[in-house]
C-alpha positions as CSV (number, residue, x, y, z in Angstrom):
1,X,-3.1,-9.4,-12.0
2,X,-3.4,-6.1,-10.5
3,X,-5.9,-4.3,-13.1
4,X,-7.4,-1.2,-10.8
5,X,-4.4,1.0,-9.2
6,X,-5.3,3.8,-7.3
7,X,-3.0,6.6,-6.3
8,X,-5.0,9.4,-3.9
9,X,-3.1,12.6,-4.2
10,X,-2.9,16.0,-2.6
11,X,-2.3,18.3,-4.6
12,X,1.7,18.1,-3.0
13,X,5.0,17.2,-5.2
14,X,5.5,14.7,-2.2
15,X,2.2,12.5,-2.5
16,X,3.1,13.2,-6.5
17,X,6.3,10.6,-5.8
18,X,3.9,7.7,-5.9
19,X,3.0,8.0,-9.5
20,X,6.2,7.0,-11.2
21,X,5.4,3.7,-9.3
22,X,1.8,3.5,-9.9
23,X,2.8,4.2,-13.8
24,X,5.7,1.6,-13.9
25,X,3.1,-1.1,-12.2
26,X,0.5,0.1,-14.8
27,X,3.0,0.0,-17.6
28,X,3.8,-3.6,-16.9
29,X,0.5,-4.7,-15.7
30,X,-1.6,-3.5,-18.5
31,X,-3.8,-2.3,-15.7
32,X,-5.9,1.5,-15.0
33,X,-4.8,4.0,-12.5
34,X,-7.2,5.9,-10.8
35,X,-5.9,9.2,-9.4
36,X,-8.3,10.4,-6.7
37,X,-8.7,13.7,-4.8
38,X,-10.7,13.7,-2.0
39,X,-12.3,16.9,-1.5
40,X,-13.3,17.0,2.8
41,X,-16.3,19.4,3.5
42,X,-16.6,21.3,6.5
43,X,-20.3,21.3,7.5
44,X,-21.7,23.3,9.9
45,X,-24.6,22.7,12.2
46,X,-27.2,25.2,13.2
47,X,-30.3,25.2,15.0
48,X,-33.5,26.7,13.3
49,X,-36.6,27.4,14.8
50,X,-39.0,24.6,15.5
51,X,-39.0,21.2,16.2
52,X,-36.6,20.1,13.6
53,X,-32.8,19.9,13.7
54,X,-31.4,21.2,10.2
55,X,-28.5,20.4,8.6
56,X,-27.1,23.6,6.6
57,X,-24.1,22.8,4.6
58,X,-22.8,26.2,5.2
59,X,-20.1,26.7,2.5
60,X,-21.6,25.2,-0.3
61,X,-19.7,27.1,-3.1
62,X,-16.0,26.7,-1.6
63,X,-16.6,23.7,-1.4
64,X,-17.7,23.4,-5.4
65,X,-14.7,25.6,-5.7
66,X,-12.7,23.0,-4.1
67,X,-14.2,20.3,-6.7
68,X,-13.3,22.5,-9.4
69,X,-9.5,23.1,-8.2
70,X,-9.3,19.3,-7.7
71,X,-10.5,18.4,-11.1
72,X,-8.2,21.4,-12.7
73,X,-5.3,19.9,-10.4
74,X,-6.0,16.2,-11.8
75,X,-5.5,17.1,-15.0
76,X,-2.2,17.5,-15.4
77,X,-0.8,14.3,-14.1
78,X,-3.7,12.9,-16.3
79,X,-2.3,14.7,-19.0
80,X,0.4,13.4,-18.6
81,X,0.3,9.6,-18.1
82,X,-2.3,9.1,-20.6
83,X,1.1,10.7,-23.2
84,X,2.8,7.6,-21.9
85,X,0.0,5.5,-23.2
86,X,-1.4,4.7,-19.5
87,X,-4.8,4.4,-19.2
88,X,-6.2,7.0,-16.1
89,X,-9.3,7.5,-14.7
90,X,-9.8,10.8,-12.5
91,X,-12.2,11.1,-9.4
92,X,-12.8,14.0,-7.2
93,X,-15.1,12.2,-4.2
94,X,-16.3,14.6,-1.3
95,X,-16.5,13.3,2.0
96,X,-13.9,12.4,5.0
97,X,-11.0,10.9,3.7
98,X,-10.7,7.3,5.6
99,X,-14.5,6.7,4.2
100,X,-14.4,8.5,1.2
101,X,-11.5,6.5,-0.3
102,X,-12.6,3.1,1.4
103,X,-16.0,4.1,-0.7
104,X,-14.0,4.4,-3.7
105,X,-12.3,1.6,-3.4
106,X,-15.0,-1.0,-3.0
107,X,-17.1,0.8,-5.9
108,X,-14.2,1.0,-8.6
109,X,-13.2,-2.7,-7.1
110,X,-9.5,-1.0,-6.8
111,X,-6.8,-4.2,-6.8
112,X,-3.6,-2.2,-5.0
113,X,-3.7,1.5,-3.5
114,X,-0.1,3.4,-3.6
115,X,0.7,6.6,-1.6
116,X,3.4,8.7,-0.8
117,X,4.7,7.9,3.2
118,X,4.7,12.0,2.7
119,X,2.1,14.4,2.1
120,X,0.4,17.4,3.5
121,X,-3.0,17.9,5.0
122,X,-5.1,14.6,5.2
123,X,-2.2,12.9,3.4
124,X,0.0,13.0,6.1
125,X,-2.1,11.0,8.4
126,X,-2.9,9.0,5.4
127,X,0.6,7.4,5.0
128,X,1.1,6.0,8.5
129,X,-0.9,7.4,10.5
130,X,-4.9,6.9,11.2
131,X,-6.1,7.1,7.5
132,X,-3.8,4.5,6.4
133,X,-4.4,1.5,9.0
134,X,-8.6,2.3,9.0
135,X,-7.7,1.8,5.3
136,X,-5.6,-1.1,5.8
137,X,-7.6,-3.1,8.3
138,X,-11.1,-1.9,6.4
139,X,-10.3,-2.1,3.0
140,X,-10.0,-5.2,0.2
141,X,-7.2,-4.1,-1.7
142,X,-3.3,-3.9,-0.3
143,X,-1.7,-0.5,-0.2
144,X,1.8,0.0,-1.3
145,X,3.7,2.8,0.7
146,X,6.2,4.6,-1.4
147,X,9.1,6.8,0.0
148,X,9.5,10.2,-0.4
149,X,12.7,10.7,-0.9
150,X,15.3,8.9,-3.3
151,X,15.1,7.6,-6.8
152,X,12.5,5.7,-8.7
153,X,11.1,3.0,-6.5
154,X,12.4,-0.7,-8.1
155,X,9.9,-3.2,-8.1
156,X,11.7,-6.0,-9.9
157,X,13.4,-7.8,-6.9
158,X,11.0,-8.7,-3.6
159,X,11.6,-9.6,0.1
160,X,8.9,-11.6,1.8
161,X,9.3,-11.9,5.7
162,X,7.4,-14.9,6.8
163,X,6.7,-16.3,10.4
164,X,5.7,-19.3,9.5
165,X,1.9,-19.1,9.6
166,X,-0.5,-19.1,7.2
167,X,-1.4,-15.3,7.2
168,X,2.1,-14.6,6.5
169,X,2.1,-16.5,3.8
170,X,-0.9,-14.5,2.3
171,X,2.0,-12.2,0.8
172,X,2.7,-14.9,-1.6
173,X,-0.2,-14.6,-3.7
174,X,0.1,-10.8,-4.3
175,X,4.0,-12.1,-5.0
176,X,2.5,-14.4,-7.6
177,X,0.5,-12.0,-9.1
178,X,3.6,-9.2,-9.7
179,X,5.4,-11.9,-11.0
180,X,6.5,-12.5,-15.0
181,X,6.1,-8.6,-16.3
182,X,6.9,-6.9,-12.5
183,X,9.0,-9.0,-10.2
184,X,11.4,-11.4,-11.2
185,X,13.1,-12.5,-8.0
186,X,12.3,-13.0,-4.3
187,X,13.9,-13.4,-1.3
188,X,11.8,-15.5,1.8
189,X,13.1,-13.3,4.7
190,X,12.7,-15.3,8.4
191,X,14.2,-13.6,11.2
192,X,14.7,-16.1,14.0
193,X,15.2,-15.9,18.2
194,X,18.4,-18.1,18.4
195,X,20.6,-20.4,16.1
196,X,18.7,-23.5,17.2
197,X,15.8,-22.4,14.8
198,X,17.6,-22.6,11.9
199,X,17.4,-25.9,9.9
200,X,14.0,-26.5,10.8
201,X,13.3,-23.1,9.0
202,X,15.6,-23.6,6.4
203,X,13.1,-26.9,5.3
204,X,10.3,-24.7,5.7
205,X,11.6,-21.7,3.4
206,X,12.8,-24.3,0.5
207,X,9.2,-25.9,0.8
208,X,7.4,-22.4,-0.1
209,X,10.2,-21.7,-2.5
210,X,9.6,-24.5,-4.7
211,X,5.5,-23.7,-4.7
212,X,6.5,-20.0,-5.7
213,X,9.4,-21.2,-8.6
214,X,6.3,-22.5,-10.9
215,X,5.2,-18.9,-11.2
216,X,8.6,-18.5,-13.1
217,X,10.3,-16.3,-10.1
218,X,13.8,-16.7,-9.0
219,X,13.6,-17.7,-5.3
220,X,16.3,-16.9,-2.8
221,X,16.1,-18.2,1.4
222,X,17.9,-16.0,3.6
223,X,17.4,-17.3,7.8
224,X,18.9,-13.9,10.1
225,X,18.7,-13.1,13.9
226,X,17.9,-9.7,15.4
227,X,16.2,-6.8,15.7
228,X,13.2,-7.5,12.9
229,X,12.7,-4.0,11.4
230,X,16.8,-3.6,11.2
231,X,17.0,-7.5,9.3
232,X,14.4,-6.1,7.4
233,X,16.2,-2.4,6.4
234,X,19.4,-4.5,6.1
235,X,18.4,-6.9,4.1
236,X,15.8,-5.2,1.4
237,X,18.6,-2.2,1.3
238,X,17.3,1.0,-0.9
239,X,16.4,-1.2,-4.0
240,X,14.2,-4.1,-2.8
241,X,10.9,-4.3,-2.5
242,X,9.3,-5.3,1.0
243,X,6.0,-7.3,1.0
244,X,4.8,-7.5,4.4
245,X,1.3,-9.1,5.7
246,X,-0.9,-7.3,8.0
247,X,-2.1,-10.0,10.4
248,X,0.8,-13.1,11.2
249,X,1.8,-14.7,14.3
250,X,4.2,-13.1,16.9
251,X,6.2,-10.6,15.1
252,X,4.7,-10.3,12.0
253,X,1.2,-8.4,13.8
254,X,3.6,-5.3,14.5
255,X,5.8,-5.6,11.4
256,X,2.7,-4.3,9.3
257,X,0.8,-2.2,11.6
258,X,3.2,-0.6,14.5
259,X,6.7,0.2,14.7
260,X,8.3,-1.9,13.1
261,X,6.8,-1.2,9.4
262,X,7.4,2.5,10.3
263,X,11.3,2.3,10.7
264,X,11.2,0.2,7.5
265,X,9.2,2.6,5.8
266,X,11.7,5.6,6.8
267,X,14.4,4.3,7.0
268,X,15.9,2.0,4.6
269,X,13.0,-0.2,2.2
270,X,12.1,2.0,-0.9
271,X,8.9,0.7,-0.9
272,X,6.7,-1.3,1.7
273,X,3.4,-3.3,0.4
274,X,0.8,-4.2,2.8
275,X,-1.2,-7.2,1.8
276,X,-4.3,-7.4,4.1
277,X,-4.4,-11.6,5.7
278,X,-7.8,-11.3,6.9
279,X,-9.4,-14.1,5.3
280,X,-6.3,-16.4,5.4
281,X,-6.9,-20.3,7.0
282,X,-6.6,-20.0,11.1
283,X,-3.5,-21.0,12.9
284,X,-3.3,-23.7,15.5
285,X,-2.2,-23.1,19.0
């Protein structure tokens, strides 16, 4: 199960929309969010006289301000969530904010990181943008991208777009490991070039359904042609979850890392989770 949540905020209402997830997940889970505030210090550089180059950190008490404001800030939607009988840890690392957070998650060995797909200042890059893939490709723990805009983000029903390959199929241990208090049905989404594919996939779809249906989840198949990202919108609709691996074969490399995640993100899924596939067996030519 996921036990270590973390949910890096900004001090916006819009990275703020990721908590009612993070508190349903830690609700169900029995597991510990961490809210984290990364505090990004702005160094400079100066020469002094002599042979040796100095480093002067020169604003050294904004940047204890900052702390201080972060730490104040964090307290509230501690406050809060620890009313609901969640259990929340607050952290206020300083540093850059791809690092800082990859830092944090190795050392508080974080099991699923959920943000906003809107923010301000570092978040923004954070959601789709730079942050979030050095994140995604550096990190251990999958990231769950939450939209900003809409109701509460459902979590009990899952679609799991597979190509086939092993590293695609990574997706289905995270899968397993929502399932029972979190999800309670999936649907094993393959989106196919022509008609001819179909019963071969078909077979293939009802084999990985019957190894998911111990785990006590209902399993649906569902075989579609077209544009991937639209099948995708189309298909998980505004109250589905999308779980989506971040290394397959063919399609599935740009579904999690390029455009195609993006216009799911945006534009239709309430929620995407990337599940990193690093580790996952090597595919045959």
């Amino acid at each position: 199960m996921l036990r270590r949540i973390m949910v890096p905020l900004d001090g916006s209402e819009l990275a703020e929309r990721a908590l009612p997830c993070a508190e349903q997940l830690a609700v169900l889970g029995d597991a510990t969010l961490h809210l984290v505030r990364v505090v990004e210090p702005r160094p400079e550089m100066t020469w002094m006289p002599g042979p040796l180059y100095v480093a002067m950190r020169a604003y050294a008490d904004p940047v204890e301000r900052a702390e201080e404001a972060a730490a104040a800030y964090l307290n509230g939607p501690h406050t809060s969530l620890a009313a609901g009988g969640v259990c929340v840890e607050v952290a206020v690392p300083c540093g850059p904010a791809a690092a800082t957070l990859l830092d944090y998650e190795r050392t508080a060995a974080i099991d699923l990181a959920i943000i906003c797909s809107h923010g301000y200042g570092g978040l923004v890059r954070f959601a789709l943008g730079s942050v979030a893939m050095h994140v995604v490709r550096h990190g251990a723990a999958p990231v769950l991208l939450v939209r900003a805009f809409g109701g509460p983000v459902p979590l009990q029903r899952v679609i799991a777009p597979l190509d086939g390959s092993p590293r695609a199929e990574k997706v289905l241990g995270t899968v397993q490991e929502l399932a029972g208090p979190v999800v309670r049905e999936v649907t094993l989404l393959r989106v196919v070039d022509g008609p001819d594919e179909g019963s071969a996939v078909e077979r293939y779809l009802d084999a990985v359904a019957q190894r998911l249906q111990g785990a006590g989840l209902v399993c649906g198949r569902q075989v579609e042609q077209g544009d991937p990202a639209q099948v995708i919108i189309d298909v998980a609709g505004t109250d589905k979850l999308v779980v989506m691996a971040t290394h397959g074969r063919s399609g599935l490399t740009r579904w999690a890392l390029g455009s195609v995640a993006d216009r799911v993100a945006h534009h239709g899924a309430a929620a995407v989770l990337l599940v990193r596939a690093r580790n996952a067996v090597p595919e045959t030519q």
